[in-house]
LUMFI-55455 format. One record per residue (C-alpha): residue in three letters; x, y, z. Coordinates in pm, 1 decimal. Each point is the difference from the previous one (the first is absolute). Layout:
REM residues N
REC ALA X Y Z
...
This chain:
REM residues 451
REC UNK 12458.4 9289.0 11787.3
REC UNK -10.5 -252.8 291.4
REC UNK 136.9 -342.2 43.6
REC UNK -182.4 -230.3 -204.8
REC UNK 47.4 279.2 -296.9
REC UNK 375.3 25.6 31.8
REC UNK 29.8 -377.9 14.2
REC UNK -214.5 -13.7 -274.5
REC UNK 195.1 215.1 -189.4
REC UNK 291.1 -185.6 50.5
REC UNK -157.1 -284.0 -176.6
REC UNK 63.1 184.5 -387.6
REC UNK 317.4 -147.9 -65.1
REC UNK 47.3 -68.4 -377.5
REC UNK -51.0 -294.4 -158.7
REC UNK 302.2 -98.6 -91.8
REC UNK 143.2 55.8 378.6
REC UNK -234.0 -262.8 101.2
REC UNK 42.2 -253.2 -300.0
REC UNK 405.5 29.6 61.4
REC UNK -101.2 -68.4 429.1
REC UNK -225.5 -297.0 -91.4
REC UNK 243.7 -138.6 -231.9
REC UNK 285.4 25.2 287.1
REC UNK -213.1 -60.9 276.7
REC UNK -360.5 -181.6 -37.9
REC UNK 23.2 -325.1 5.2
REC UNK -244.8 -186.9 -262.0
REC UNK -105.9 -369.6 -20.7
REC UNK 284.2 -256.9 -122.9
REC UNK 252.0 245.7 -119.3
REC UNK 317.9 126.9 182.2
REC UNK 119.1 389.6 87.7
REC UNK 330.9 -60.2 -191.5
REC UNK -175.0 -77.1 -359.6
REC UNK -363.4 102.9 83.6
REC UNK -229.9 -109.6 -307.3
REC UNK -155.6 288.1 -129.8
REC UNK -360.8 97.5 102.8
REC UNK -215.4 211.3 -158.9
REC UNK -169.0 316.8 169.1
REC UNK -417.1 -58.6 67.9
REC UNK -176.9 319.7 92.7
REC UNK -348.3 -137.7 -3.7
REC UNK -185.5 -266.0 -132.2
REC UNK -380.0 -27.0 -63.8
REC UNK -208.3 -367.5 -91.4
REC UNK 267.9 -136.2 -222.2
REC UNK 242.4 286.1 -107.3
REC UNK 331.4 46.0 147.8
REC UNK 81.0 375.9 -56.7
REC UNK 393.0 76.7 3.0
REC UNK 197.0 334.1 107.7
REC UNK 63.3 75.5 -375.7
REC UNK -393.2 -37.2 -106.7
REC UNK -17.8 -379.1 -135.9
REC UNK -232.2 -198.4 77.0
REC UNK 58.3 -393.2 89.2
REC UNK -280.0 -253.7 -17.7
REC UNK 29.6 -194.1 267.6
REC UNK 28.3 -407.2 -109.2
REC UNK 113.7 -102.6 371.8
REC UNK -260.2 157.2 266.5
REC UNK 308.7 143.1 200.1
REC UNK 100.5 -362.4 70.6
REC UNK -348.0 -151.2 -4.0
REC UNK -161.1 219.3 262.7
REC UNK -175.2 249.7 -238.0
REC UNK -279.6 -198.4 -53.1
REC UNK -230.6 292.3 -95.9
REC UNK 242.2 199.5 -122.0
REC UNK 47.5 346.0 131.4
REC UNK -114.1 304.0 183.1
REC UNK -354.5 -207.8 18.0
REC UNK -244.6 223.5 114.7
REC UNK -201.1 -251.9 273.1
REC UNK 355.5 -56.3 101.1
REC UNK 103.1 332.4 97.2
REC UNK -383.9 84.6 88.0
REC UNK 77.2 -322.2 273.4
REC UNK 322.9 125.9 129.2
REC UNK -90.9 338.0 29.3
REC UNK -306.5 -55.2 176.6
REC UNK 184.9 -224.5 274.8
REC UNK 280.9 224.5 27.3
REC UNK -226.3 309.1 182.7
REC UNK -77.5 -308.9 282.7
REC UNK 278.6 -228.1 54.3
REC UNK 297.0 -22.9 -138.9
REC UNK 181.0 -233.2 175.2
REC UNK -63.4 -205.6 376.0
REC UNK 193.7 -273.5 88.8
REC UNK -189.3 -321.6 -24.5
REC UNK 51.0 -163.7 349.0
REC UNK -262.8 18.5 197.7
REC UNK -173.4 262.5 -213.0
REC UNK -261.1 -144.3 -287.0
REC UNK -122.2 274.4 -270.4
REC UNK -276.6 -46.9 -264.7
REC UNK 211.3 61.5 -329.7
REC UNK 198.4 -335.2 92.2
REC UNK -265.4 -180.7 140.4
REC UNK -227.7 64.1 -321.8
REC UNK 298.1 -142.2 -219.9
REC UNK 53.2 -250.8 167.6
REC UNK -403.8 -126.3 21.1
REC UNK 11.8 91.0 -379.4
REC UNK 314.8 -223.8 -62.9
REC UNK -146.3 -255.5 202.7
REC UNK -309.4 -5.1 -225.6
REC UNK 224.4 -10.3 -338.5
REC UNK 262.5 -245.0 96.3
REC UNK -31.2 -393.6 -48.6
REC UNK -261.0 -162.2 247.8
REC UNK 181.4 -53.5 320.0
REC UNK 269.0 221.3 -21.5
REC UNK -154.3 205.7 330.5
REC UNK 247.6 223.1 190.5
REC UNK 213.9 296.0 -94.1
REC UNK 290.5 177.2 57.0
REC UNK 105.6 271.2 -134.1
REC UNK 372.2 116.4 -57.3
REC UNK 228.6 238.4 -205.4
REC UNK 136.8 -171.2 -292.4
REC UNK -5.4 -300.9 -199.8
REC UNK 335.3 -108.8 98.0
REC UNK -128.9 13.9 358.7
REC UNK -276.3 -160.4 -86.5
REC UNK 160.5 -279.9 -83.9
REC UNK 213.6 10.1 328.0
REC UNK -335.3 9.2 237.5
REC UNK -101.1 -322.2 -189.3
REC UNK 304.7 -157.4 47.0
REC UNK 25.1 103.3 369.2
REC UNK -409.1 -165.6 -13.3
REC UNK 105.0 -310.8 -108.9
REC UNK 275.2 -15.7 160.6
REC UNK -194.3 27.3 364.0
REC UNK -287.3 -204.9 -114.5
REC UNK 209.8 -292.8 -8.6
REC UNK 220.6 36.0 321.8
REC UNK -356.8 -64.3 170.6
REC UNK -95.1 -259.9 -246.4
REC UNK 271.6 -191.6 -169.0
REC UNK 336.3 160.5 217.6
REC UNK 339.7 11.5 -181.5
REC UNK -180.9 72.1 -350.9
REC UNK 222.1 288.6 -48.1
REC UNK 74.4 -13.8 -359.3
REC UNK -189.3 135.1 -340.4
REC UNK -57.9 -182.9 -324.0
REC UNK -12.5 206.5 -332.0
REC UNK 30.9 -37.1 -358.9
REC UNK 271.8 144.9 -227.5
REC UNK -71.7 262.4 -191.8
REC UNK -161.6 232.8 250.8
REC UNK 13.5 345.6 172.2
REC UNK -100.8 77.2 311.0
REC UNK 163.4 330.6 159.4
REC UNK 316.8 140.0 40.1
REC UNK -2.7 12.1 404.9
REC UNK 153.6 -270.1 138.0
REC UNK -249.4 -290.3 48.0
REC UNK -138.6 86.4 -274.5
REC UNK 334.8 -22.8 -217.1
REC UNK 55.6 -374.1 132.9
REC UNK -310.0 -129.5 -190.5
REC UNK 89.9 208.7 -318.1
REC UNK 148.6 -201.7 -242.8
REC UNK 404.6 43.6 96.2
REC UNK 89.4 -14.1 -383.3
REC UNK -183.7 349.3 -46.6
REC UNK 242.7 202.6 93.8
REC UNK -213.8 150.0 274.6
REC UNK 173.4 -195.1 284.9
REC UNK 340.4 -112.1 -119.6
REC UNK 153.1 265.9 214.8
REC UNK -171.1 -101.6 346.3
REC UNK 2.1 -396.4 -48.2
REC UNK 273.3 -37.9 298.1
REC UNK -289.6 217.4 236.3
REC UNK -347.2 -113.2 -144.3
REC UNK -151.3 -340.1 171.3
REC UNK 85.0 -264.7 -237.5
REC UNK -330.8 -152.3 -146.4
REC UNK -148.8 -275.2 -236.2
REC UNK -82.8 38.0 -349.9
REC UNK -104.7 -187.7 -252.3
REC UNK -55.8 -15.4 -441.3
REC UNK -269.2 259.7 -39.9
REC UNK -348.0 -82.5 -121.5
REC UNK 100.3 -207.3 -376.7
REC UNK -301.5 38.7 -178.8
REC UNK -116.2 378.9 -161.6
REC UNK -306.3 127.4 65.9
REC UNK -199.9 -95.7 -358.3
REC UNK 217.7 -366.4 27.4
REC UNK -175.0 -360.7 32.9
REC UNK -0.1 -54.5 350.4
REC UNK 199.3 -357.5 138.2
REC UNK 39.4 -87.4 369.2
REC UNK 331.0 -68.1 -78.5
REC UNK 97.8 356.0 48.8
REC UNK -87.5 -30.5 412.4
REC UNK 313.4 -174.4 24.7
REC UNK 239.8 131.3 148.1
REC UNK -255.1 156.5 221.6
REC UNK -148.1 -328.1 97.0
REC UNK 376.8 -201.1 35.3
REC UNK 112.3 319.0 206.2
REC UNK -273.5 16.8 290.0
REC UNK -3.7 -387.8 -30.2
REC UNK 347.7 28.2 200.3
REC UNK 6.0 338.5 147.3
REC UNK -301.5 97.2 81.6
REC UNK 95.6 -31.8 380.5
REC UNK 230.3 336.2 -69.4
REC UNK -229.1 183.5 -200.6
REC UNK -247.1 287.4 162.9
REC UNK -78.3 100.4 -342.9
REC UNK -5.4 38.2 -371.5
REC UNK -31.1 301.7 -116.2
REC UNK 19.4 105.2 -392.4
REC UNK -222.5 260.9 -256.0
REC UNK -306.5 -177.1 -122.6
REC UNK -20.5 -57.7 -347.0
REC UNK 233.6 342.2 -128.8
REC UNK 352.4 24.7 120.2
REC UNK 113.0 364.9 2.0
REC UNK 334.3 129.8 47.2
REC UNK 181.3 -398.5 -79.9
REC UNK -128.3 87.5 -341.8
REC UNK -375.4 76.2 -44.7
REC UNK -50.3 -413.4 -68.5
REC UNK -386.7 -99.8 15.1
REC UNK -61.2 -411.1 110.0
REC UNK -283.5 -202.8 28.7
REC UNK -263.5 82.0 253.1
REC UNK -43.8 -382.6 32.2
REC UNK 319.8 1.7 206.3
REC UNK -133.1 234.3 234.4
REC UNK -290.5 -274.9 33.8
REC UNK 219.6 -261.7 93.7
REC UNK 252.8 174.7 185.7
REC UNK -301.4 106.6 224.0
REC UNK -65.3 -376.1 49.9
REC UNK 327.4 -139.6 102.3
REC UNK 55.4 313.4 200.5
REC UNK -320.0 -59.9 201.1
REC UNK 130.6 -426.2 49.5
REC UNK 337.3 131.3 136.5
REC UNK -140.8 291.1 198.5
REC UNK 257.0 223.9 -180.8
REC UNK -123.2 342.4 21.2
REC UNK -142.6 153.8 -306.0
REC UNK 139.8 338.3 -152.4
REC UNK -113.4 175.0 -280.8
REC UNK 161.7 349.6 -88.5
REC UNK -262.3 200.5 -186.4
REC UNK 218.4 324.5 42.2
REC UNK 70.3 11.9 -358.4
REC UNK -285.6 -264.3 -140.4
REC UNK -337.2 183.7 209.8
REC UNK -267.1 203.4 -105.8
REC UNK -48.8 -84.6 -350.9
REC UNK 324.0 26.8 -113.5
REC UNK -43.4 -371.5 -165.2
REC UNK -339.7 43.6 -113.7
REC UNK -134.4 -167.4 349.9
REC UNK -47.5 225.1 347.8
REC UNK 285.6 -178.5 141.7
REC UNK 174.7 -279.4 -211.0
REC UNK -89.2 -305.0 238.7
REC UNK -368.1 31.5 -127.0
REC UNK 134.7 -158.1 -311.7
REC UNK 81.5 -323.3 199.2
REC UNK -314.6 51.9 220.0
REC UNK 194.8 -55.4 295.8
REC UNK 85.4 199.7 338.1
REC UNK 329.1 20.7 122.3
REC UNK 84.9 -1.4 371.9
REC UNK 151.1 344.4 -26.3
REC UNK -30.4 293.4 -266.7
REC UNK 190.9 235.4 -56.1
REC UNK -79.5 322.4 -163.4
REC UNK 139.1 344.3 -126.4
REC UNK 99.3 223.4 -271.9
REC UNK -369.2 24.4 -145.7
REC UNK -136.6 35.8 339.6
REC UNK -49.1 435.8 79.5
REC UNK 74.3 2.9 -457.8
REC UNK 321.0 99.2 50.2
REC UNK -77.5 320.8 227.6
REC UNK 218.8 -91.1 275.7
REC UNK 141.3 -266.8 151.2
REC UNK -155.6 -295.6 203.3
REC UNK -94.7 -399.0 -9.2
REC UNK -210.6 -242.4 169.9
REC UNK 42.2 -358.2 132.4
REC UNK -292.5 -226.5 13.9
REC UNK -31.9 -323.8 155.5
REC UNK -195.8 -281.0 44.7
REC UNK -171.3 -41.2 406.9
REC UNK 186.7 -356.5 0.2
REC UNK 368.6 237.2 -45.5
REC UNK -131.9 329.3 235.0
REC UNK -143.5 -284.9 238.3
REC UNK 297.6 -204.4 -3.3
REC UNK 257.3 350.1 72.0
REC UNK -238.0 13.0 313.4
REC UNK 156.8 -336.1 162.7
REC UNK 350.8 84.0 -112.3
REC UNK 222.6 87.2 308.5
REC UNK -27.6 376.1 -59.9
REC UNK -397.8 -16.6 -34.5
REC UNK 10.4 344.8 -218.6
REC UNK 135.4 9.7 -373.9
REC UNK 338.2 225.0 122.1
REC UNK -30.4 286.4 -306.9
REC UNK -113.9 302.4 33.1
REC UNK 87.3 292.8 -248.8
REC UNK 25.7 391.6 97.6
REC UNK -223.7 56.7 -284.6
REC UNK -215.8 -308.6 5.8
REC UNK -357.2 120.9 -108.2
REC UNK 99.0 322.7 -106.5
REC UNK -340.1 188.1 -37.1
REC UNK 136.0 188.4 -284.3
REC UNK 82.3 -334.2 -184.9
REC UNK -289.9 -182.1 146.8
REC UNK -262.6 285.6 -176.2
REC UNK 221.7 -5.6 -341.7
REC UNK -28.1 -410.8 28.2
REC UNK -372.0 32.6 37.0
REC UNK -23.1 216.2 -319.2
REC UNK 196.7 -255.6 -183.8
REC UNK -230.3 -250.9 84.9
REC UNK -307.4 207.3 -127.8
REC UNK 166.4 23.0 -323.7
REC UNK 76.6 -339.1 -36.8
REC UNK -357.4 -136.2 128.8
REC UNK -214.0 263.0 -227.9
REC UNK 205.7 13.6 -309.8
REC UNK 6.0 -335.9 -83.3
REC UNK 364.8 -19.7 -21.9
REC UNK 43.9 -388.9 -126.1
REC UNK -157.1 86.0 -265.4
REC UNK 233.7 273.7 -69.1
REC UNK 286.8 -222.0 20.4
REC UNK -134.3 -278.3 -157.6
REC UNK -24.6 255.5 -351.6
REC UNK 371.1 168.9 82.7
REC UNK 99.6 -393.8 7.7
REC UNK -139.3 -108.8 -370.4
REC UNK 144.8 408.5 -128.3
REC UNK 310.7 -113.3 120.0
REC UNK -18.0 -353.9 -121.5
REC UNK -108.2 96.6 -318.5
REC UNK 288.2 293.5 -73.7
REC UNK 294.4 -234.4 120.6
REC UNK -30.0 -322.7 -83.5
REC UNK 143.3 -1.2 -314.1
REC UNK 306.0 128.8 149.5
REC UNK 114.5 -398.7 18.5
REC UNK 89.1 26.5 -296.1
REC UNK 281.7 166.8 61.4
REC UNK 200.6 -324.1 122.6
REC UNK 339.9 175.5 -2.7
REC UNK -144.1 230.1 308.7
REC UNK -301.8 -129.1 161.9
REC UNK -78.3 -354.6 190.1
REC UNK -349.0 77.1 116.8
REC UNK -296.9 227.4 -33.9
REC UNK -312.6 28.8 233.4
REC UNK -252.6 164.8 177.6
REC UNK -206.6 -58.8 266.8
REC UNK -211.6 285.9 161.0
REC UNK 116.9 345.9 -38.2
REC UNK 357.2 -149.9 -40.6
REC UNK 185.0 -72.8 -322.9
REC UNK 328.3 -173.2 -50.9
REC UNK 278.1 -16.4 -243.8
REC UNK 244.8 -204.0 146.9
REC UNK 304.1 9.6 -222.8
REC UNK 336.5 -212.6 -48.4
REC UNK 248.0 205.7 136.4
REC UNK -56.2 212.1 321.3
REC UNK -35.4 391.0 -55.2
REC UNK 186.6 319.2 72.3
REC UNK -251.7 176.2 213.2
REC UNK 138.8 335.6 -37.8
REC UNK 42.4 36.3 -403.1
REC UNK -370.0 -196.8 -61.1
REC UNK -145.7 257.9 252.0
REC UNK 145.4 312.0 -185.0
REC UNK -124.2 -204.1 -337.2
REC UNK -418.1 -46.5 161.3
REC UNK 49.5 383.9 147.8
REC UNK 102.8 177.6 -368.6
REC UNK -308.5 -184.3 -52.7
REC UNK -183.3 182.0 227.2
REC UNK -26.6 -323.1 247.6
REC UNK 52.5 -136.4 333.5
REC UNK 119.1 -343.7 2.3
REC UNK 272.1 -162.2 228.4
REC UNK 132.7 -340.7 -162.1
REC UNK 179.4 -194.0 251.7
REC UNK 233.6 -320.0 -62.7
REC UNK -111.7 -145.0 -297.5
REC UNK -373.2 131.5 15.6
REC UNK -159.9 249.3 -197.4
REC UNK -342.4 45.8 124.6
REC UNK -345.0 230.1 -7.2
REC UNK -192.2 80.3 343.2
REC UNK -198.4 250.4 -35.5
REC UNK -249.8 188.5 186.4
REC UNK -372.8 -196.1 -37.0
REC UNK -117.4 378.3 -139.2
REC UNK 240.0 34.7 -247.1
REC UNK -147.6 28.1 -382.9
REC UNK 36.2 -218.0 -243.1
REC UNK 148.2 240.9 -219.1
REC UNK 288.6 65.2 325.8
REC UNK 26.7 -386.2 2.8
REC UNK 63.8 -41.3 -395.7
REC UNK 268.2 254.9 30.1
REC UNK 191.5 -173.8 238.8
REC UNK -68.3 -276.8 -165.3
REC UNK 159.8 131.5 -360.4
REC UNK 281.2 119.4 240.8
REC UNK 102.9 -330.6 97.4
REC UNK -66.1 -167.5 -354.5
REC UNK 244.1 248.4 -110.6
REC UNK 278.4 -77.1 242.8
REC UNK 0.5 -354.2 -80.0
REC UNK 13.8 25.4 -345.0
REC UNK 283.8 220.3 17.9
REC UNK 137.5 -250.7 239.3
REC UNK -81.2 -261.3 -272.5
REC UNK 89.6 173.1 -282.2
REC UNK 352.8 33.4 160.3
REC UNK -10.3 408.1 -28.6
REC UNK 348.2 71.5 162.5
REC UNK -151.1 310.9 184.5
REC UNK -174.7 -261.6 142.2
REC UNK 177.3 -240.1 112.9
REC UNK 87.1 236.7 326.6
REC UNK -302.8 -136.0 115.5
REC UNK 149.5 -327.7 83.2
REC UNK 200.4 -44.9 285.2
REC UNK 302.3 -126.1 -39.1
């Protein structure tokens, strides 16, 4: 036996030795060591099926936190990765160009909104969202110096690092904890009128009133066009995108749409700004991007930003990411993006949107429980009265046999664009039955409420 084997070997330990060492020692997202929330043991998981340890199967309603696009173990996927992985793995990006970046790049170039010219490419949504902040932030010290702060509307999400967290709405719960560290910033009512509403100019507002006096501290306004995600899944009017592009463009206030969560068809557009027609000064995408195979995200700008960056004092945007370009990521992006171009993937969402229209509408009437149902995309929403346990509703949608992660007072479908329609009516009836057991006032129920 050599090396490799006997380390190898060492690898058999039981499963319940490792389920008691993650529970003590692995720390998951938004739960603490001392009272971990329980997690559930995936072995493998294949287009949308979650297999578990003990032989269930999950479908998955959530695409692993919207990333999942095209669900798993995707054959042109893996063929992509694969193939990359006998050339390059990795290079750093410095100096150093290599064709699986530069093709995505061209290629995202060629899908985005006219204009929107010049990419870079970095590890994560949240940082992301950080490089376009750092962006805007030197565009203006070379065009309109001392514009230091950002403008953004209530309601929204935009990373937990820690830019990011101080334009995320500070009543989410995301940023309580750091408010005496994160840069103190602007923010204003969110968008007032729903997506399907009558549109009224009154509604640019507080927008308008706000730049009217401040625009000579703003660099920019960032916010999630048209779908806000993790503030509560809310869909507004793509008309405010319209005019928010206008008054933007009079005050020289950078631009900044996040299409992390929103991009590549997830609202039955390519990227959500396309229903407002308009191009932002800087886009920011993720999640969707490599389908969920691993991680990265991509900036995109505008020549006016990239141009102005070039005059700031520094001359050179100051980011640059160990694992910028990753090849690996770069060649699972690519076969994303064949996927999405060749299978005509609005369409897809625009049927998942009318399946899940259709099977939870009626769910208002359950006034007791639910405010709000509605769909847009491959997303559906039951937004109820009273925010949820997350724990007890996901052991309810897993007896089920489905994945589903309610958060705060949201109880929401994103699935997978593959997924059946006969996976998307189950959960579907999964949710239906929760809330009318929540209705109903079922005391086993009632759990499901926090309290």
């Amino acid at each position: 036996m050599n090396n490799i084997d006997k380390v190898n070997d060492k690898k058999t330990e039981n499963d319940s030795e490792l389920s008691e060492f993650d529970e003590k020692h692995v720390w998951h997202p938004y739960t603490s060591l001392s009272s971990p929330i329980p997690t559930y043991h995936v072995v493998s998981a294949d287009k949308c099926l979650l297999r578990l340890d003990d032989g269930r199967e999950l479908i998955d309603g959530m695409s692993s936190w919207w990333a999942c696009c095209h669900g798993y173990s995707h054959p042109h996927l893996i063929e992509a990765v694969q193939k990359q992985l006998h050339t390059l793995s990795h290079v750093m990006f410095a100096g150093i160009r290599h064709d699986p970046a530069t093709v995505l790049c061209k290629r995202l170039k060629g899908m985005l909104p006219k204009g929107l010219n010049n990419i870079f490419l970095a590890d994560s949504g949240s940082v992301a969202v950080e490089v376009a902040l750092k962006m805007a932030i030197q565009y203006q010290s070379a065009r309109n110096p001392g514009r230091t702060r950002f403008l953004t509307v209530k309601g929204g999400y935009h990373g937990d690092t820690m830019a990011a967290m101080s334009v995320t709405d500070p009543g989410s719960g995301f940023s309580s904890e750091y408010q005496c560290y994160i840069p103190r910033q602007y923010f204003i009512e969110r968008p007032s009128i729903p997506f399907h509403g009558e549109w009224k100019d009154s509604a640019m507002l507080p927008l308008e009133n706000f730049l009217k006096e401040h625009h000579h501290e703003i660099a920019a306004f960032i916010l999630e066009p048209v779908m806000q995600g993790a503030g509560g899944m809310y869909f507004y009017h793509p008309q405010y995108l319209v005019r928010a592009r206008e008054i933007c463009s009079r005050y020289d206030v950078v631009m900044i749409c996040d299409e992390i969560a929103t991009g590549f068809g997830r609202t039955g557009r390519m990227f959500a700004c396309e229903h407002a027609g308009i191009t932002p000064d800087i886009m920011t995408l993720g999640k969707g991007l490599t389908g969920g195979m691993m991680t990265l995200s991509a900036v995109a700008v505008t020549d006016r930003i990239s141009e102005g960056i070039s005059l700031s004092p520094s001359r050179v945007l100051m980011h640059g990411p160990t694992f910028m370009a990753n090849p690996l990521a770069c060649a699972a992006a690519n076969g994303s993006l064949d996927l999405l171009l060749y299978e005509d993937v609005c369409s897809q969402t625009s049927h998942i949107e009318k399946v899940l229209y259709d099977g939870l509408r009626d769910l208002v009437s359950c006034t007791e429980t639910v405010k709000e149902v509605r769909a847009l995309g491959a997303c559906g929403v039951v937004e109820l009265r009273k925010n949820v346990d997350t724990v007890s509703m996901q052991r309810f949608f897993v007896d089920k046999g489905i994945w589903l992660r309610p958060f705060g007072n949201i109880i929401y479908i994103y699935p997978p664009f593959i997924i059946t329609d006969e996976q998307l009516r189950a959960c579907i009836s999964a949710v239906r039955e929760l809330v009318f057991l929540l209705n109903d006032g079922v005391q086993t129920s009632q759990s499901c409420f926090s309290v």
